[in-house]
N, C-alpha and C positions, 0 to 999 in steps of 0.2 A: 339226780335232780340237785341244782343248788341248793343250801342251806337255806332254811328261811329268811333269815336275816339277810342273807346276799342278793335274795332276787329282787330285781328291777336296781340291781346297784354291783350287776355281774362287771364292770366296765373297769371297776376297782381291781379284777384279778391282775396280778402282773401278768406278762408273757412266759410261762413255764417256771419251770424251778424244779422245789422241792416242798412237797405240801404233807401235812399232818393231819387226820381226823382222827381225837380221840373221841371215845366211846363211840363207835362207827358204827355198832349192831348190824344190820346187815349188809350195809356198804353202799349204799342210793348216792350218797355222797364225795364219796372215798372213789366209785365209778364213775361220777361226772368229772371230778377232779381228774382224773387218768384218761380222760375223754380227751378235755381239754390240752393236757400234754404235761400234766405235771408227773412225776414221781412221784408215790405218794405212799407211804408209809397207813396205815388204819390198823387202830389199837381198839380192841372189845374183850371184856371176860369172857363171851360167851363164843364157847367154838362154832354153835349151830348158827348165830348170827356171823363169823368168818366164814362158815364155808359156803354159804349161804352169796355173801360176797365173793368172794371167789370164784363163785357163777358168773358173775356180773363182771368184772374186772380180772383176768387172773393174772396178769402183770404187776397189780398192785400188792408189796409186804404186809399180808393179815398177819397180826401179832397178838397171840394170845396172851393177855396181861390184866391183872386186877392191881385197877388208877388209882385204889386205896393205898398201893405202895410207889405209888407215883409215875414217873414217867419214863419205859423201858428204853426211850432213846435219847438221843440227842442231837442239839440244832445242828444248823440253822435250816430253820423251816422259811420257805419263801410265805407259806400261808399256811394259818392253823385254823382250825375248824373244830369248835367243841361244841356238839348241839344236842340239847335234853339232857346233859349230864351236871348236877353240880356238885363240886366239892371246895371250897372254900380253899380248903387248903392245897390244891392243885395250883392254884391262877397263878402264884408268883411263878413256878415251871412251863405255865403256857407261854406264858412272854420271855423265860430264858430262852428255849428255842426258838424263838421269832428270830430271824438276818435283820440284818437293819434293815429299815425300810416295809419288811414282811406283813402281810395284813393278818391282822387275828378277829375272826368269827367266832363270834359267843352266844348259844341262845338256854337258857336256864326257864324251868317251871317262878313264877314270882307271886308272893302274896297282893300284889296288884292287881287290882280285879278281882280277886278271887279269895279261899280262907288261906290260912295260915296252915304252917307244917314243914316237916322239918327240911322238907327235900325243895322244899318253895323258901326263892330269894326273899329280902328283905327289901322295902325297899330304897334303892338308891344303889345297891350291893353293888352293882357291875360297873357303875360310873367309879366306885368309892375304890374298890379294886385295879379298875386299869386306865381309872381317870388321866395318866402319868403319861400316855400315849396318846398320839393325835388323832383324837374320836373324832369319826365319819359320822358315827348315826349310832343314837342309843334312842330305844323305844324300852314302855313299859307299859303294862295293859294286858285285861285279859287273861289276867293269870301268869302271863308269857315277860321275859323279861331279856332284848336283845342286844349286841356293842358289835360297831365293827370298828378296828382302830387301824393308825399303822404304827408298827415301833418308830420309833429315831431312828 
């Protein structure tokens, strides 16, 4: 299934490439991407959410990696994909491997709407983050907090 953020705004994806879902858990994502025709690389600590995906997709690189040490690969990513995961300190490496042009999908937990906590965005975070990029569509609400940009 598309990302949340993507759907009803699927027309954005380039035609093929090379695609990235970090925190990909069990792969819904990282499989439609590979539907579509991308390559796609999919990063999760958890092996039972890769094999899991690997059900689902098995041409796509499950990459077993904990994103607290950042990001096992590198670009350029035609399109990134990072949904329900946040780390602050990741974002300036989602947009290193973005290709020029490459669309980057972001959907974060957000204090908007909803309480505060530490795993929950601030808000404004995702504009303030990758405002530097030519934003498609940034929503906040509901808790939920989402950007879809392209690099340069």
């Amino acid at each position: 299934m598309p990302p949340g953020a993507l759907r009803g705004r699927e027309h954005l994806l380039p035609d093929g490439g090379r695609a990235l879902d970090v925190a990909c858990g069990r792969g819904a994502v990282a499989a439609w991407l590979a539907g579509r025709g991308f390559a796609v690389d999919a990063v999760d600590v958890s092996p039972v959410g890769l094999a899991a995906g690997a059900t689902l997709a098995p041409g796509v690189s499950w990459i077993a990696h904990d994103l607290t040490l950042g990001l096992p690969v590198t670009g350029p990513y035609d399109v990134v994909v990072c949904q329900r995961y946040r780390d602050p300190a990741l974002y300036p490496a989602l947009v290193d491997v973005l290709a020029p042009g490459g669309l980057l999908v972001v959907t974060v937990l957000s204090e908007v709407g909803d309480s505060g906590g530490s795993f929950r965005a601030v808000p404004g975070e995702l504009e303030a983050a990758f405002g530097h990029l030519r934003v498609l569509a940034s929503e906040e609400g509901n808790g939920e907090a989402s950007l879809v940009a392209l690099a340069p």
